[in-house]
C-alpha positions as CSV (number, residue, x, y, z in Angstrom):
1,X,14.9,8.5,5.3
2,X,13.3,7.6,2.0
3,X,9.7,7.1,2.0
4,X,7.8,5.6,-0.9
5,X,3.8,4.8,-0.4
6,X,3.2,2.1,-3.3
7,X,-0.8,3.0,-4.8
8,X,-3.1,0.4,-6.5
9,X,-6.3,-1.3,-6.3
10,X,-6.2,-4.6,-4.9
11,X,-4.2,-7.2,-7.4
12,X,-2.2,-4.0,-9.1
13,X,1.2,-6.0,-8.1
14,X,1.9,-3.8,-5.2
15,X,3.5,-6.3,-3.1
16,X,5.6,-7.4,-6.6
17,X,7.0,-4.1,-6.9
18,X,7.6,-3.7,-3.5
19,X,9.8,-6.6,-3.1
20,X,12.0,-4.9,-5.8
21,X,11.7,-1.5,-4.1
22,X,13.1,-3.3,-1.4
23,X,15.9,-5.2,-2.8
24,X,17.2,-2.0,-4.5
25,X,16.9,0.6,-2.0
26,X,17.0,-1.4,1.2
27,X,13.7,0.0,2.1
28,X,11.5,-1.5,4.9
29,X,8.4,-2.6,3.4
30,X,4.8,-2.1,5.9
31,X,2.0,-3.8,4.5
32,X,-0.4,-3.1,6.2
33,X,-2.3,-5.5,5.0
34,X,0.5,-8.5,6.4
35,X,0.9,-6.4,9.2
36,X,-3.1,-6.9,10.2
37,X,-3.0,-11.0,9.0
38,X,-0.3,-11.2,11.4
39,X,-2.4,-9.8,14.3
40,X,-5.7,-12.1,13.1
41,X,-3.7,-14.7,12.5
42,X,-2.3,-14.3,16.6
43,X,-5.9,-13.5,17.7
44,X,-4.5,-10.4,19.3
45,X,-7.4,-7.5,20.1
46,X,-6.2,-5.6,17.1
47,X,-6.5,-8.5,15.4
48,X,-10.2,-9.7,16.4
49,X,-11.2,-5.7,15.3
50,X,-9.7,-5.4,12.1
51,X,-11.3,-9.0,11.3
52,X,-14.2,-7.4,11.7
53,X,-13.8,-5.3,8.9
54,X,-12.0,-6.9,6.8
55,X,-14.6,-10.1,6.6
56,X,-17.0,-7.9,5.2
57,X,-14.6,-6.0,2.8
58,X,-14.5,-2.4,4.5
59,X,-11.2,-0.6,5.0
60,X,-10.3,-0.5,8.7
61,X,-10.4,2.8,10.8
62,X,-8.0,5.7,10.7
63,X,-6.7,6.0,14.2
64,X,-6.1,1.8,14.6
65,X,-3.9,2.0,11.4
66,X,-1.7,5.0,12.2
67,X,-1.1,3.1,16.1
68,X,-0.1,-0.2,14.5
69,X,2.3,2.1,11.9
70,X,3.5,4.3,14.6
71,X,4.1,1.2,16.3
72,X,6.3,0.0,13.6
73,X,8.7,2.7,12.5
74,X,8.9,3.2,16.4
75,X,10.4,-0.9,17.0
76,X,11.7,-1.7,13.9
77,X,15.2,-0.2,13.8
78,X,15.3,-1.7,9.4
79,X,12.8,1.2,9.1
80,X,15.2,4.0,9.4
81,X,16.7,3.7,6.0
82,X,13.2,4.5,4.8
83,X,10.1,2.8,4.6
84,X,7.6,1.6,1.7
85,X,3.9,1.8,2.6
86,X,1.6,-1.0,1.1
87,X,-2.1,-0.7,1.7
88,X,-2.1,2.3,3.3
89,X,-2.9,5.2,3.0
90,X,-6.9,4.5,1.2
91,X,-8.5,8.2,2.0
92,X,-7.3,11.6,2.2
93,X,-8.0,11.5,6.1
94,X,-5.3,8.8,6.0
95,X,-3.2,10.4,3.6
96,X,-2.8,13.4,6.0
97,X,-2.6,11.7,9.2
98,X,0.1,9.5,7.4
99,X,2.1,13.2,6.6
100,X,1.5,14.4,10.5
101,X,2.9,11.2,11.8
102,X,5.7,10.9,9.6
103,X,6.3,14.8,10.0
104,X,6.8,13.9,14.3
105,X,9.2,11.7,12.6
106,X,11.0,14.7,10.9
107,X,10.4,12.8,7.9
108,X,8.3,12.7,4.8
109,X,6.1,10.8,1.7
110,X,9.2,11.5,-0.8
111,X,6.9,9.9,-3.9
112,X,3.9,7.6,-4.4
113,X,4.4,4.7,-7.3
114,X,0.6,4.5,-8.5
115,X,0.2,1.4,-10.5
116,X,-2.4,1.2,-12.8
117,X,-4.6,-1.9,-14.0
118,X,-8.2,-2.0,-15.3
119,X,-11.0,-3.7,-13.5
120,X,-10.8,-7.0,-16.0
121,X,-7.4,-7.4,-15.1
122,X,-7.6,-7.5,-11.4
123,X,-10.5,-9.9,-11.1
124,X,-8.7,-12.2,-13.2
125,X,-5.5,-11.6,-11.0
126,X,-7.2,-11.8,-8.0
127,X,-9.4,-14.7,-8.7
128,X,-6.3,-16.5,-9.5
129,X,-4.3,-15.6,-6.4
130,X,-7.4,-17.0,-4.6
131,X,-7.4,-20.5,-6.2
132,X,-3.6,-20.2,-6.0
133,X,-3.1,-19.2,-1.9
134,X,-6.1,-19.6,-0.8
135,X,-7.2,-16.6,0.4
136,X,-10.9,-16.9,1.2
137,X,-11.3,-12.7,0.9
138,X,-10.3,-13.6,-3.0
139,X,-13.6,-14.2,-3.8
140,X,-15.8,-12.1,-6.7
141,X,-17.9,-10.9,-4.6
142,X,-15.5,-9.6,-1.6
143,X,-13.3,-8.3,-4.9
144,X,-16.5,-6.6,-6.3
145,X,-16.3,-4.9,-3.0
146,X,-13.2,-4.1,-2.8
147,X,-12.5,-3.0,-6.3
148,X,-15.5,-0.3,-4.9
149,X,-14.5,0.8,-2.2
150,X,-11.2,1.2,-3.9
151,X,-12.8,3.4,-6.5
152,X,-15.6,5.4,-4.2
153,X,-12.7,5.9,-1.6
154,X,-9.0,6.1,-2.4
155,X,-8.7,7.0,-5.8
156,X,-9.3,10.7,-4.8
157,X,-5.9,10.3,-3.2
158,X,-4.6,10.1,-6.8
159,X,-5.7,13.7,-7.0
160,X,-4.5,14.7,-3.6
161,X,-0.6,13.5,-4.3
162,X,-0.8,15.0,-8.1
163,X,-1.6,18.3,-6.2
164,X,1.4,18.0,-4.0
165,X,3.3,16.4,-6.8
166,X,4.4,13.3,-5.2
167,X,2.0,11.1,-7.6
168,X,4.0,8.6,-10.0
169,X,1.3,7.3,-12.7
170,X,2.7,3.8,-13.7
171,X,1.1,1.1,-16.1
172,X,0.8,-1.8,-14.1
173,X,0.3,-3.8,-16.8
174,X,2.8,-6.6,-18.2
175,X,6.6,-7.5,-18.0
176,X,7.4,-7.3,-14.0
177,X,10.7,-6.3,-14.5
178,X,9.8,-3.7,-17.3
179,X,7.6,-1.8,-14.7
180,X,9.8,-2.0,-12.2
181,X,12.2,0.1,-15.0
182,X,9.9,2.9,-15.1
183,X,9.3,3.1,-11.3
184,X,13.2,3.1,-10.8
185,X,13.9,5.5,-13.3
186,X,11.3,7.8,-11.6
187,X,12.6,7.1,-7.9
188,X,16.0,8.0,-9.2
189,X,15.4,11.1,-10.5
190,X,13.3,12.0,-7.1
191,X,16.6,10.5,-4.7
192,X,18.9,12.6,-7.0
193,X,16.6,15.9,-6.1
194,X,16.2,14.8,-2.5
């Protein structure tokens, strides 16, 4: 099992990349961010709770995420290859609970791909995405709030997966295919030492 967690702020191309990841390395890709759609979309109880969060641009709690990823990796037999996680984890909590559950798995995070975009770029990407899909939390003020909590909260994880060495610094900035060239070469030389 290979397990990548993809890192950005909201509009950093995360769900790009990860469609390469996939097609390369025949990963299963979580977001957890489809993932919860899906259940709001469905109205399920998970569903009506994380739309309460979500709506006003706050990350949803530790414990629900780790059941619905649990849930995953336990039905979803595409997942034993390896798995790339999307939107998750945000916080150190998450980070760790993330390691313990994956640990019960007798697995592991092998490396986080952190792609990295300033502020001005990300409005503009988001912004766009909004006019583009539709998305009514691609707004500038949800965005303002994300982009903070983003900051406030999960950029400390940066400094958590540097200290266990698993953090992969890459410009998230432009040619797609270029970055995805400097996230393979790094996975590569990680798989080769695996």
């Amino acid at each position: 099992m290979f397990n990548i967690v993809i890192f950005g702020a909201p509009g950093s191309g995360k769900g790009t990349q990860s469609d390469k990841l996939i097609e390369e390395y025949g990963l299963y890709h979580i977001s957890t961010g489809e993932v919860l759609r899906d259940h709001i979309a469905r109205g399920t109880e998970l569903g009506k709770i994380a739309d309460s969060y979500i709506s006003q641009g706050q990350l949803i709690p530790d414990d629900l995420m780790i059941k619905v990823l649990e849930h995953v990796l336990d039905n979803t037999p595409e997942a034993e290859k390896g798995v790339i996680f999307d939107g998750f984890p945000r916080t150190i909590p998450q980070a760790k609970a993330l390691k313990e559950m994956l640990s019960r798995h007798g697995s592991k995070v092998h490396a986080v791909v952190g792609l990295e975009v300033d502020d001005k770029e990300l409005v503009d990407r988001l912004l766009k995405r909004g006019q583009m899909s539709g998305r009514s939390d691609d707004n500038l003020d949800t965005i303002t709030r994300r982009l903070n909590v983003y900051h406030s909260q999960t950029s400390p994880l940066r400094d958590y997966y540097k200290e266990e060495g698993k953090y992969h610094a890459i410009p998230g900035s432009g040619e797609i295919d270029s970055i995805f060239s400097d996230i393979k070469t790094r996975l590569d030389a990680i798989k080769e030492d695996k």
